[in-house]
N, C-alpha and C positions, 0 to 999 in steps of 0.2 A: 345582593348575593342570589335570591331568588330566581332573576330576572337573567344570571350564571348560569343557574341550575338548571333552567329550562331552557336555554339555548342549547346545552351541552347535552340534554336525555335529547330535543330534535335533534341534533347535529347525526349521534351516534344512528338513530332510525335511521337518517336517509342517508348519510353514507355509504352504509354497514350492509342496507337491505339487498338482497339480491345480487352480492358478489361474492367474491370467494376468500371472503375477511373468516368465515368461518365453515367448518369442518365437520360435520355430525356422523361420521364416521368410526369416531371413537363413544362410548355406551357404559363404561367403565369408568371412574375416577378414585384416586387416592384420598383418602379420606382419615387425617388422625385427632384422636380428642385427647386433650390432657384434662383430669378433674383433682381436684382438689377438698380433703374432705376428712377432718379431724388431723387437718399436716399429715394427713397420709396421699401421695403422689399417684395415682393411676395414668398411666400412658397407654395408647393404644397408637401406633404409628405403622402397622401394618397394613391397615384394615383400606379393600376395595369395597366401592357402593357401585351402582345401577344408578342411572339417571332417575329412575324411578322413585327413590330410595333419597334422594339428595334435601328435593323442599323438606322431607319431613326431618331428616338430619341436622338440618342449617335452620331451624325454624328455631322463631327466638323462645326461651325457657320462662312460664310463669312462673311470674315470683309470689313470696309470701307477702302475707301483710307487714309491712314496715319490712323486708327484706331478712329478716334477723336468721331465719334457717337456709339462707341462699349460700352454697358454697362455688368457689371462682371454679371456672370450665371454660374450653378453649373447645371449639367446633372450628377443622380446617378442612375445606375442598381444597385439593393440587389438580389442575390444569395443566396440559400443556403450548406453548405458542409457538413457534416458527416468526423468528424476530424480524419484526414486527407481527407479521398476520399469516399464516391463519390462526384463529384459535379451536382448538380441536374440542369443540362443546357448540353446540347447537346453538344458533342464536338467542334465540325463545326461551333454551332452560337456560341462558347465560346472564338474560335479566331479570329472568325469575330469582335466580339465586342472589344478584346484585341485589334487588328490589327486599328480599327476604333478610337480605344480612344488614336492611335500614342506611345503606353506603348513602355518602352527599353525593346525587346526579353529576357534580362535575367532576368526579374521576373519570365518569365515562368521556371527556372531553382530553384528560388525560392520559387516557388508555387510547383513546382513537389515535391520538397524535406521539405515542410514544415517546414520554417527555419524562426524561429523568430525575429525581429529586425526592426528596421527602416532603411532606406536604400535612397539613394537619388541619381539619376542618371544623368551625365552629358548629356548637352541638345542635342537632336539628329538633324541630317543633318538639313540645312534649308528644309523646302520644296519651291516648285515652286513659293508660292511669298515671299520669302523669311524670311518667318517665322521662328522661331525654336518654339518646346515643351521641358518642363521638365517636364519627369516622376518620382513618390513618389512611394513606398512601404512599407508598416508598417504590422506588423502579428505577436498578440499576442493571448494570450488563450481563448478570445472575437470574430475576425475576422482576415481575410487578408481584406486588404484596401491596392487596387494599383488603382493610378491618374496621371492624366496629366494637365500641366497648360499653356495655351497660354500668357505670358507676352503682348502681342499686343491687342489681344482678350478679356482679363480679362475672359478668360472659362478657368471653371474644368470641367472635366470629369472623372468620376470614377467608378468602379465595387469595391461593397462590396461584400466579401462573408466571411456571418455570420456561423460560427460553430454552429450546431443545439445543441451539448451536450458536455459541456464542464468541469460535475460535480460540476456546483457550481451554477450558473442560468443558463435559458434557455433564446431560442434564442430571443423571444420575448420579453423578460427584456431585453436585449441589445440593442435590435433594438428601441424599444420607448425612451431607454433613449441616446441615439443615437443620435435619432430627435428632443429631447428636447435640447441637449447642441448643436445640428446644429442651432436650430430657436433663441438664445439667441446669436450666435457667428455672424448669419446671414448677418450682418452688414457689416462684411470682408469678404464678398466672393469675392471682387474685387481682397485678395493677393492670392498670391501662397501658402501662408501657413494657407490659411483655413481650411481646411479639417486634419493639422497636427494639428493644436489649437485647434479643434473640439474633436478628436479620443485622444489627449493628456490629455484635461482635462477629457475625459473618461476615462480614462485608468488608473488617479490618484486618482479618485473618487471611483473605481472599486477595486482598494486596498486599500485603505482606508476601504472598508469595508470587504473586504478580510483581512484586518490584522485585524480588531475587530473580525470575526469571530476565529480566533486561538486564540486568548488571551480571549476568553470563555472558548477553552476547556483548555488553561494553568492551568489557577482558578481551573475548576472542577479540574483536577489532583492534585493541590498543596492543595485542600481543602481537598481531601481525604488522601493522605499522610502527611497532616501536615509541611512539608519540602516547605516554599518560604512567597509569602508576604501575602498570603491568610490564615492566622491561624483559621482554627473551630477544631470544637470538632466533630469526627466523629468518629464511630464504628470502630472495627479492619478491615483491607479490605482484603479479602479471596484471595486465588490464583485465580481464578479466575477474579475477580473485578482485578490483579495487570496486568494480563494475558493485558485483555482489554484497562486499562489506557495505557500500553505498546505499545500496536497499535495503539493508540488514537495519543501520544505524537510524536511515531514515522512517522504517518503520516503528524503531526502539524512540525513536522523538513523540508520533503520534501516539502511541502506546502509550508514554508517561503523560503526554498532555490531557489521555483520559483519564490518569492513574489520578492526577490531581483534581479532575474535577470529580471524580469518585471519594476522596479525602474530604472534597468540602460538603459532601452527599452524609458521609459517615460521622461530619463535625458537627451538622445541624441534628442528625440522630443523636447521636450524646448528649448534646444540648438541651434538645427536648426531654432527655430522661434525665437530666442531672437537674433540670428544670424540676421536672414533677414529683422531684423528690423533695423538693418547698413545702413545709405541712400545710400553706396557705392555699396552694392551689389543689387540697383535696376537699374541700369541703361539701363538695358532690358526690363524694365516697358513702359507701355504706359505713357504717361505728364496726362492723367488723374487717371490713376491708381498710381500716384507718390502722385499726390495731394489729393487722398481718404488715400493714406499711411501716408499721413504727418499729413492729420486733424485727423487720430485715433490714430497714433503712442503712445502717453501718455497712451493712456485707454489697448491697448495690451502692453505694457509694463509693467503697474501694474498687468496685468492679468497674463502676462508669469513668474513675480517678486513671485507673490503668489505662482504657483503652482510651479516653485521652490525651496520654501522655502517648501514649504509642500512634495516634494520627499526629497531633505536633513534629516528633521526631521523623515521622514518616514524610507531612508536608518538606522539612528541610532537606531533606535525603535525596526525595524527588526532585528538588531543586538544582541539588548538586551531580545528581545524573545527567538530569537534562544539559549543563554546563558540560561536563566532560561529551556527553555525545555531539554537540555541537561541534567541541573542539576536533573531533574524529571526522565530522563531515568536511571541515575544512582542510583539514590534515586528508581525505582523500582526493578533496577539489585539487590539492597541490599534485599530489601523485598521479594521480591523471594527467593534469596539466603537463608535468613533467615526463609524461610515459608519451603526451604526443610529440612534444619537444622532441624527446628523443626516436621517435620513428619519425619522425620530419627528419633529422639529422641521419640515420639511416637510409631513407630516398636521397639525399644530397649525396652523400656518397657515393651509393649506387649508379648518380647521376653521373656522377666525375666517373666513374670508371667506364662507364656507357660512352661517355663523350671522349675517353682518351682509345677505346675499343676501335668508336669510328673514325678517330683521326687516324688509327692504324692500319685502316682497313681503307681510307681515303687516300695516304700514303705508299699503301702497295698496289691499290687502281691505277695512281700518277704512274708508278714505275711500270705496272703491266702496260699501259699506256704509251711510254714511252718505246719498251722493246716492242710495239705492237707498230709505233711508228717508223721504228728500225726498221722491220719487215716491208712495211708499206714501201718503203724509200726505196731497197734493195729490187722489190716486186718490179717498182716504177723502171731501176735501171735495168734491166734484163729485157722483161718486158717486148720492147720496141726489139732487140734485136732479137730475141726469137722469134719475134712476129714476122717479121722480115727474112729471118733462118727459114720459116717456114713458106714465105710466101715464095721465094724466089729458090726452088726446091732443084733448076738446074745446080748441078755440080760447078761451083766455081774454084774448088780445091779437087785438084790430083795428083793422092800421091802414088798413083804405078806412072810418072811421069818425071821426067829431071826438071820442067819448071811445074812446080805444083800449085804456085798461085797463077792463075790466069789473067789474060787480060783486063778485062771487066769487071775483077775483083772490088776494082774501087765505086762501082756500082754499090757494095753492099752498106759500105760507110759511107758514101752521100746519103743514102736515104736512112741507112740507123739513126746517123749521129744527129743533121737534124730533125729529126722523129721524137728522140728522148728528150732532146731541148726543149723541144715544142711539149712535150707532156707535162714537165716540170712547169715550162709558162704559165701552164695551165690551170694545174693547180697551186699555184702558188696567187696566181690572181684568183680564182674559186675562195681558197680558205680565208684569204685578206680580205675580200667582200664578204664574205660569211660576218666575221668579227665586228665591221665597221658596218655593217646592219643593227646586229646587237644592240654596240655600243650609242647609235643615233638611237635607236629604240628606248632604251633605258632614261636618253639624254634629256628625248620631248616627251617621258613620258612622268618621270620624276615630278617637275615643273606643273604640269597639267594637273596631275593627279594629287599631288599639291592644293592647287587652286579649289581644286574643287572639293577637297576637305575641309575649307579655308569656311567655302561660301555655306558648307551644309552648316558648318556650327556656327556665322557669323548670322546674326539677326537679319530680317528683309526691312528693306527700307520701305 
């Protein structure tokens, strides 16, 4: 464990050195003490210090001989962090006070790494009169909370440091309600396990409302798909509105899957206090802090009984959340699915009306086509005899005369009539070769282009 210890004080140095893991911008910290002293309660939870002001605050209390006039006291620094980093306290006085409140070195290997869990560390060396400490660690999505506790002394000492933005409250909802389940627990600040009964029943309280907040948006979902135990009557919901619910639901999964591992964060806390409430493992208590454990022992016992009954019921709860949002994610995979089905089904439509648009409009082309070839024919027959009306511009008709055709008349229909013949010839051989061009076209070119599709996808020999 040693050989832990001091990987983890190096690790924190040089990582830590010279980046902007912390903040000395802030000069001020929160500062509250609880004492304890003939079962009379003092709290002070107002109270700001000066960094100046902090070693001598958090320094640890000499005791009497054999302990006998030491009453239990609670010394707490509040921090704030920026989750994970920065943390807003000066490096320098950040280990001073670590160093001052006797913490085991490997929290700092847990704080660098931001690693949640409760954690409990064997008690370190004696020191010089032969004390020992046990230092705590707890850090969940609320705070880190690392302490130490003098069995002889009846002190805690401790640094919180509150996450200022944690997406669900802020830091100051934490903190007040923080100090309210400290002034209510205050009573036991003589055990070691104050500060865990304290941050415990926060922490079950804290989900607790954290799981009613997801099982609001379950309802909306299930209310607008109609699919679970929430049946309304609601309008059809757009791709959009499914788009949405989808990210809603899918964030409500990861949500509980933290909500659970936060349960078993709150299940090993209870643990440890339902733990040390074994008269076996106080035997490192002071005789007066044995006899404050024995005359409360029943009232924390019903109190650690409740709140684990209340994470049991809450592990199954979570469980059955999570079952119902799944069945929503599926139930919107369908809806989607369905909503493209149905705009595919809407472009098919569209299609057919598009394609029955241009066979009507391909249909009135033939027919303009047609009288367009009318005209052409008519153009054709006239044509040649006007040309001929005009070229041969002599008068071969008169009528101030009693014979009004003339001789020569029949000059004008030899050369009309075959004229128009001949134009007809014309183009009827033109359009017939036009066609039988095409038609060879298309014939060698089928075949060819064929082949050569054949050979791109056929292997080389």
């Amino acid at each position: 464990m040693d050989g832990l210890r001091t990987l983890a004080a190096s690790e924190f140095e040089a990582v830590s050195g010279g980046d902007t893991r912390f903040d000395d911008s802030i000069h001020h910290f929160g500062f509250i003490q609880v004492q304890l002293k003939d079962e009379q309660v003092t709290i002070n939870l107002a109270g700001d210090i000066s960094k100046n002001e902090l070693d001598l605050k958090m320094a640890a209390r000499a005791s009497s001989v054999g302990g006998g006039s030491s009453s239990p006291e609670l010394n707490l620094v509040r921090i704030r962090i920026k989750d994970p980093f920065p943390f807003y306290i000066e490096k320098g006085l950040f280990l001073q006070i670590f160093e001052t409140l006797q913490l085991d070195p490997y929290i700092l290997h847990l704080i660098l790494q931001n690693s949640y869990g409760f954690h409990q560390f064997p008690a370190t060396q004696p020191l010089t009169n032969g004390q020992v400490v046990f230092s705590y660690f707890l850090s969940t999505i609320m705070y880190m909370l690392a302490w130490s506790f003098n069995p002889v002394t009846m002190e805690t000492r401790a640094i919180l440091m509150t996450r200022i933005a944690n997406g669900i409250t802020t830091c100051h909802e934490i903190e007040r309600y923080f100090n309210r389940i400290l002034s209510v627990h205050a009573n036991h600040v003589y055990a070691p396990t104050f500060l865990s009964l304290t941050a415990g029943t926060q922490l079950v309280h804290f989900l607790d409302e954290y799981i009613l907040d997801r099982l609001q948006v379950i309802r909306e979902v299930e209310a607008h798909t109609g699919h679970g135990d929430i049946m309304a009557i609601r309008d059809k919901i757009s791709a959009n509105e499914i788009t949405k619910f989808s990210r809603d639901t899918g964030r409500v999964l990861a949500v509980l899957a933290n909500i659970r591992r936060h349960l078993l964060i709150s299940k090993a806390v209870i643990e440890h206090v339902s733990k040390m409430l074994d008269s076996k493992r106080l035997t490192k208590l002071s005789v007066s802090s044995r006899n404050l454990h024995d005359k409360h022992k029943e009232l924390l016992m019903d109190v650690v009984s409740m709140l684990d009954t209340q994470v049991t019921w809450n592990e199954s709860y979570v469980a059955y959340l999570l079952e119902r949002a799944k069945v929503q994610i599926a139930v919107l995979q369908s809806l989607l699915a369905n909503e493209g089905v149905s705009q595919s089904m809407s472009l098919a439509n569209k299609s057919i009306k598009l394609t029955s648009v241009s066979a009507l409009i391909a249909q009135r082309a033939a027919e303009d086509s047609s009288a367009m070839k009318t005209i052409a024919i008519m153009t054709m027959l006239f044509l040649p005899g006007t040309f001929f009306a005009a070229l041969f511009a002599l008068p071969l008709l008169k009528w101030d005369e009693s014979n009004v055709i003339q001789k020569k008349f029949w000059m004008y229909w030899a050369f009309t009539l075959p004229a128009t013949v001949l134009v007809f010839i014309v183009w009827k051989v033109l359009t017939g070769n036009g066609r039988e061009m095409v038609q060879s076209h298309h014939l060698h070119r089928g075949p060819a282009s064929s082949i050569r599709r054949f050979s791109l996808l056929s292997p080389r020999a």
